[in-house]
C-alpha positions in Angstrom: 0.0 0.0 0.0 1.3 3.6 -0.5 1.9 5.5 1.9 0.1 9.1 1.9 1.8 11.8 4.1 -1.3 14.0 5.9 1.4 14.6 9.1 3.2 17.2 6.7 2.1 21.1 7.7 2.0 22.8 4.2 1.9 26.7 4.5 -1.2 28.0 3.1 -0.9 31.7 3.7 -0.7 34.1 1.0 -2.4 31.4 -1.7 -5.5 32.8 -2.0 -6.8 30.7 0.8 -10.4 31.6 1.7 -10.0 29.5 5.2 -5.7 31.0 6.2 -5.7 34.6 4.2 -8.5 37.5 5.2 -8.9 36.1 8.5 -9.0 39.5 10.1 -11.4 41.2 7.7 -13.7 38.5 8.7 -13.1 37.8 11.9 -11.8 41.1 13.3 -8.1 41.5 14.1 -7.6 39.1 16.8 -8.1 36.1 14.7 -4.7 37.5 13.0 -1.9 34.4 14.0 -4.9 32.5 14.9 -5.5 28.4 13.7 -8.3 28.8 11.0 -10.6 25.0 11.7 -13.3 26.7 10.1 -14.1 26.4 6.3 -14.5 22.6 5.1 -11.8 22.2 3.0 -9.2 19.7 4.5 -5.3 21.1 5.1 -4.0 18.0 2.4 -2.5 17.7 -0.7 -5.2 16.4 -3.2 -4.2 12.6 -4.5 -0.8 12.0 -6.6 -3.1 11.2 -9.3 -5.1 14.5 -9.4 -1.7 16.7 -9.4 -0.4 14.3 -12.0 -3.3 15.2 -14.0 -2.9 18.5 -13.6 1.0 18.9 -14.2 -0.2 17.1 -17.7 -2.4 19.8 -18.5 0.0 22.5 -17.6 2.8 20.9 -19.3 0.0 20.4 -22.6 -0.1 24.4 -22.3 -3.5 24.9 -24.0 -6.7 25.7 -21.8 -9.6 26.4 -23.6 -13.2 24.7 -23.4 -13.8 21.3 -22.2 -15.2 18.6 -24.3 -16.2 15.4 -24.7 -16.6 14.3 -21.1 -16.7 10.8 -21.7 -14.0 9.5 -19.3 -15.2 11.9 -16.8 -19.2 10.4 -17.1 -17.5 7.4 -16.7 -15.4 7.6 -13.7 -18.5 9.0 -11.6 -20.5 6.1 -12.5 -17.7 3.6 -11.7 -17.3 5.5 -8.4 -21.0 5.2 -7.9 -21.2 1.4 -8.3 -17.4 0.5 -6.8 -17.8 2.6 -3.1 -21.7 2.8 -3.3 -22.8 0.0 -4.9 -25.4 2.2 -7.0 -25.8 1.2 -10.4 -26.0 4.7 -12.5 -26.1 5.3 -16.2 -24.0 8.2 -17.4 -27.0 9.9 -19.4 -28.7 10.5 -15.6 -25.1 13.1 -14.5 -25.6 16.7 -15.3 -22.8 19.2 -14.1 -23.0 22.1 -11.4 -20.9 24.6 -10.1 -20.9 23.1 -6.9 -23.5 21.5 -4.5 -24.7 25.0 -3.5 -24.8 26.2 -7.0 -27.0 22.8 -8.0 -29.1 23.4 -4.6 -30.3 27.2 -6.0 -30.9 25.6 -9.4 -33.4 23.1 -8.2 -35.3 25.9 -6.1 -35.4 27.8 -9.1 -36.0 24.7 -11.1 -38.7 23.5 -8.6 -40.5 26.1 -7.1 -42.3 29.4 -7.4 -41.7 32.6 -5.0 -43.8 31.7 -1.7 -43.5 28.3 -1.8 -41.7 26.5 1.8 -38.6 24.1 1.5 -38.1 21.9 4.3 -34.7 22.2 6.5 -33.8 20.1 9.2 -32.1 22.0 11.2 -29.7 22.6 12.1 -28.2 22.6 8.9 -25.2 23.8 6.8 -25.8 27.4 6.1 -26.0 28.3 2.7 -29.4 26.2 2.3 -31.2 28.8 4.0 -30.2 31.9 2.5 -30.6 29.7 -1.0 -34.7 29.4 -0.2 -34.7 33.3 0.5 -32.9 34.7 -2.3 -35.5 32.5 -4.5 -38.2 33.9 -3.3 -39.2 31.1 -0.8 -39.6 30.6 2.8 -38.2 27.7 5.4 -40.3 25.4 6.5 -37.5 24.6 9.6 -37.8 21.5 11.5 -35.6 20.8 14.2 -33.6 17.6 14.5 -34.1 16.0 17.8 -31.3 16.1 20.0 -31.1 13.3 22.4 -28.1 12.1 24.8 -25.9 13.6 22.3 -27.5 12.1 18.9 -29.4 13.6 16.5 -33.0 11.8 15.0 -35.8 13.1 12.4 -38.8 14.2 14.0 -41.0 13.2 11.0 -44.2 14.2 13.9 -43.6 17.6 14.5 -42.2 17.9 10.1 -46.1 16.4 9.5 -47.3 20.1 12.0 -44.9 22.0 10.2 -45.4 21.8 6.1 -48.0 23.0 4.3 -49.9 22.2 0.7 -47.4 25.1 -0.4 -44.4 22.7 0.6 -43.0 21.6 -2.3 -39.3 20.5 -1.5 -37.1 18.9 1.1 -33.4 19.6 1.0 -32.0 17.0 2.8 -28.1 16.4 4.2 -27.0 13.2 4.0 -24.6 12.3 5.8 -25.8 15.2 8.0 -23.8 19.0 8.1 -22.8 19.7 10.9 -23.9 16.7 13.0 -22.3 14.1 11.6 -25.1 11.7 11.4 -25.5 8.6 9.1 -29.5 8.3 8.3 -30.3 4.8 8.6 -31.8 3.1 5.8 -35.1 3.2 7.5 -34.9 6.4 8.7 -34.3 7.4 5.2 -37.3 5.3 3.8 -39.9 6.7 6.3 -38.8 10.5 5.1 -39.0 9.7 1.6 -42.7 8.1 2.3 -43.4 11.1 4.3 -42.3 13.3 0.9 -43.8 11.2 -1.9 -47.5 10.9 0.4 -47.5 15.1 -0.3 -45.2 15.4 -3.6 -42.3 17.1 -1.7 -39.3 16.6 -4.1 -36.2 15.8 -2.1 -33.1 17.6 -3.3 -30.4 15.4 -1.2 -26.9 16.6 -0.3 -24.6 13.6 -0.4 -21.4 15.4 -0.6 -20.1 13.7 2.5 -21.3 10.3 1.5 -17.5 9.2 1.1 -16.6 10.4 4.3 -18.2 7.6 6.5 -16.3 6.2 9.6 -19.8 4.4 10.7 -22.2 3.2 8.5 -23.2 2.1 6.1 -24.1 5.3 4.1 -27.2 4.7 1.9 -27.8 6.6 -1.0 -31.6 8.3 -0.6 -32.0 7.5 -4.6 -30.8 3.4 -4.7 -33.7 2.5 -2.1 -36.3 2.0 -4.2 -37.6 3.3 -8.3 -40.3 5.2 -6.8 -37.8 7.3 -3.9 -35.4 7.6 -6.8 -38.3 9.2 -9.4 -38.9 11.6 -6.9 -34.9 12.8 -6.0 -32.2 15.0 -6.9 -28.9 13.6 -5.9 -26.0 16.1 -5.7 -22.7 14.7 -5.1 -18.9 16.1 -6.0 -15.6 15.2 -5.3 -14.7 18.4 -3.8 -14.9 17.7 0.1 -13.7 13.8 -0.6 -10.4 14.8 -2.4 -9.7 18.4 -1.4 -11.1 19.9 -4.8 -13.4 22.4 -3.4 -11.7 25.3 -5.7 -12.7 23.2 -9.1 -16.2 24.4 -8.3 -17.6 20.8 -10.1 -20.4 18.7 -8.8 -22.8 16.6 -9.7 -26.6 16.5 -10.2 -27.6 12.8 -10.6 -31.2 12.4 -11.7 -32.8 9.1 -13.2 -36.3 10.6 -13.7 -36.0 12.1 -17.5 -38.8 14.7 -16.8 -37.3 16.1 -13.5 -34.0 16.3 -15.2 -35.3 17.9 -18.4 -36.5 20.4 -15.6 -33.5 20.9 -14.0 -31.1 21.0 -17.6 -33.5 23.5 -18.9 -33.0 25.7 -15.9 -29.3 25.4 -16.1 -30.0 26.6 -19.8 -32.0 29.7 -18.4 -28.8 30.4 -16.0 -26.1 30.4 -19.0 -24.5 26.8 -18.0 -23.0 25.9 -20.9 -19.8 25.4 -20.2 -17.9 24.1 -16.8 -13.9 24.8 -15.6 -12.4 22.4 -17.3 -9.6 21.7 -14.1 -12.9 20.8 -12.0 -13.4 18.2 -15.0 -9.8 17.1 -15.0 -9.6 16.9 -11.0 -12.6 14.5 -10.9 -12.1 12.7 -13.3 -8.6 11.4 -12.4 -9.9 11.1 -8.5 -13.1 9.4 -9.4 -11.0 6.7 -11.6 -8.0 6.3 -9.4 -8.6 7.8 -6.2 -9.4 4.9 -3.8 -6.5 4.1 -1.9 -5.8 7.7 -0.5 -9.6 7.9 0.2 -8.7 4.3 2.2 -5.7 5.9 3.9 -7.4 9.4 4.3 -10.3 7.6 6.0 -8.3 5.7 8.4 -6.3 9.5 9.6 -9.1 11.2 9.7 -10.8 8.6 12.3 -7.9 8.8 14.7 -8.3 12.9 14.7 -12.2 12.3 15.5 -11.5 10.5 18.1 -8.5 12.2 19.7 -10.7 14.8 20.2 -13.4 13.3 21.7 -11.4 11.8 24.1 -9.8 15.6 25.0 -13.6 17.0 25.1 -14.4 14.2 27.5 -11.1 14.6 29.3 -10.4 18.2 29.5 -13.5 20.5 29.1 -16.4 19.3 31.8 -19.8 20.3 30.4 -18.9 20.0 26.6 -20.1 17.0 24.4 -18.3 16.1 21.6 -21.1 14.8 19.1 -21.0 11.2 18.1 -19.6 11.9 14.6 -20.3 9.0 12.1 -18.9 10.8 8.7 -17.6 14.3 8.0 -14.4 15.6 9.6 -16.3 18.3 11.4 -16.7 18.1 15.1 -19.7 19.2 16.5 -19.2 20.6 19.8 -21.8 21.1 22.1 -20.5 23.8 25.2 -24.5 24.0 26.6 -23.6 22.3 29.5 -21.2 25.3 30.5 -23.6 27.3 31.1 -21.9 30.1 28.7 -24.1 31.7 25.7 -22.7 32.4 22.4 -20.4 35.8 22.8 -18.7 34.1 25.6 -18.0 30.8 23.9 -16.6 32.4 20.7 -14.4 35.1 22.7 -12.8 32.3 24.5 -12.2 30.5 21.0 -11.6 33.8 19.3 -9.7 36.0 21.9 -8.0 33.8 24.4 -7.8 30.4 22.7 -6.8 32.0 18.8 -8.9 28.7 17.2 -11.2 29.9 14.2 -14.5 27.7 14.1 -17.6 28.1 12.6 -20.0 29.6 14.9 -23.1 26.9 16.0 -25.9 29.6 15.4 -25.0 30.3 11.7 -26.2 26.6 11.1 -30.0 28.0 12.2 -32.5 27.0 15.0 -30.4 24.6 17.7 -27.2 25.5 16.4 -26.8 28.0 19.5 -23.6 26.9 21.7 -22.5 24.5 19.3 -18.9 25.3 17.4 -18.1 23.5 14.3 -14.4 22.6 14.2 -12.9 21.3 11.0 -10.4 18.7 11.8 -9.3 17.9 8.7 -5.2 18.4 8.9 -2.6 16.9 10.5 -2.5 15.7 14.3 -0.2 18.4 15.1 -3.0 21.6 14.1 -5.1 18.8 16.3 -3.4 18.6 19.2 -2.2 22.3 19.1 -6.0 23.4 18.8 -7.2 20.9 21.6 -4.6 22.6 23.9 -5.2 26.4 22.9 -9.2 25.6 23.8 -8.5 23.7 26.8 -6.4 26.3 28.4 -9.3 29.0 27.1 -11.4 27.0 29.1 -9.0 25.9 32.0 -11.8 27.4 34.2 -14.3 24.5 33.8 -11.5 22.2 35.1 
């Protein structure tokens, strides 16, 4: 097996960086010098493979439009089938900008102004501000939180939609609480959706990154769940690609995706990067045994932390993390509301995490903190928050 370095610290600062450069125009001035675990992009070189593909292209010198994405329809689908086992045919892919870029699409696609799109929430951020800017409204319903683990509440979802409900966008695995749906939890939602022709748009951009599973795709339960989903996946959070800006929109129904195509028509989508193309398509076809190694790494970060959480910082839970390699830290047990929790972090501790209430209703007092580097930024991090919290102690 080779053997994948993610212990070497590679200096990010001053590469155009969203989550290392600008941290004090968003943050404010003390988060200048401080450990950005914020944004989910991981601190790892992208697979020998993908830069190998890459250095080709450069070396070819000639960059214009992408075509004939053959090998690139192909590697999704054998992806699909190899790690999934879900049997795709290439005609169902269509390309995105993105997961959030195919999310706004489908709204668009989907629904009229005033119509509600369900949220569980909490839930990654950008889904919300996506149903606004199109003219819709959130239909939220909250995720019940229980010893530490997070379950539908498909009772109090049945109170809260509306014959104006018209979509579900759903997060599977889970942003930011880490949860693998069950199969059956999965099934009974999609029932739920089909009884009152909600389309599910589901977010399975973490589906790769599963410590306990089995993930199941929402789509391969059954013909009738799968004629009434959108699938988006991408390679971005798997591999480290999130600059290509290239996902996927995977949709067997032919009249849902005619929908969706002609709405990518309407927005100018003609055309995609052609790197995103090239990075996929070289991770997708030969990608699996850093994903194997990566898997492995990012399990022993998870659960270094948990044990410091349950070691070091009385009255915070770490959340039982299934997939993602974003911890979900839950500091309600301090006692402490939001501004003091992200001072400490902020101020005293210098860690950078995304802040629990930006998720939506029951994000309050939770941090997000990417751990996606090496076990050095891990244990550094886990020592700065301790001593900001040496109090507790």
């Amino acid at each position: 097996m080779t053997s994948f370095d993610f212990d070497r610290q590679i200096t990010r600062l001053g590469s155009h960086s969203v989550k290392w450069d600008g941290l004090a125009s968003r943050f404010g001035a003390h988060a200048v010098g401080a450990l950005p675990m914020w944004v989910a992009d991981m601190e790892f070189e992208a697979p020998p493979v993908v830069n190998d593909a890459l250095r080709a292209a450069v070396e070819h010198g000639v960059h214009g439009y992408y075509g004939d994405p053959s090998d690139y329809l192909a590697a999704i689908k054998g992806w699909m089938q190899r790690r999934h086992g879900w049997s795709i045919e290439e005609s169902w892919i269509l390309t995105t900008a993105g997961i959030v870029n195919g999310v706004n699409l489908a709204i668009q696609a989907f629904c009229r102004p005033g119509d509600g799109v369900i949220l569980q929430q909490p839930i990654y951020h950008p889904f919300a501000p996506a149903v606004r800017n199109n003219g819709c409204h959130v239909v939220g319903n909250l995720l019940a939180y229980r010893d530490g683990r997070y379950e539908m509440d498909l009772d109090g979802l049945a109170n809260a939609v509306d014959a104006k409900t018209r979509m579900l966008i759903l997060c599977s695995p889970h942003n930011p609480a880490g949860r693998v749906w069950t199969k059956a939890e999965l099934e009974a939602l999609a029932n739920f959706c089909m009884e009152r022709d909600i389309l599910i748009v589901s977010d399975e951009i973490h589906h790769d990154l599963v410590f306990d599973g089995p993930h199941t795709v929402m789509a391969d339960i059954s013909p009738e769940i799968a004629a009434h989903t959108i699938t988006f996946t991408s390679s971005s959070k798997t591999f480290n690609l999130a600059g290509g800006h290239t996902g996927n929109a995977i949709i067997s129904d032919p009249s849902l995706r005619r929908r969706f195509q002609r709405q990518m028509e309407r927005c100018g989508m003609m055309a995609s990067n052609r790197f995103g193309y090239l990075m996929a398509t070289a991770a997708y076809a030969g990608g699996d045994e850093w994903l194997d190694a990566l898997l492995v790494y990012l399990k022993g970060n998870r659960d270094f932390i948990d044990r410091q959480v349950a070691e070091r910082l009385p009255g915070v839970t770490s959340v039982k993390l299934d997939a993602t390699y974003l911890s979900w830290l839950d500091f309600s047990g301090t006692g402490m509301e939001d501004a003091e929790i992200i001072r400490r972090f902020e101020h005293d501790a210098k860690v950078i995490c995304n802040h629990g209430a930006s998720f939506g209703p029951g994000g309050a007092r939770f941090m997000r903190l990417n751990f996606a580097c090496p076990r050095a930024m891990v244990e550094d991090a886990m020592d700065r928050i301790a001593g900001a919290f040496s109090d507790l102690q």
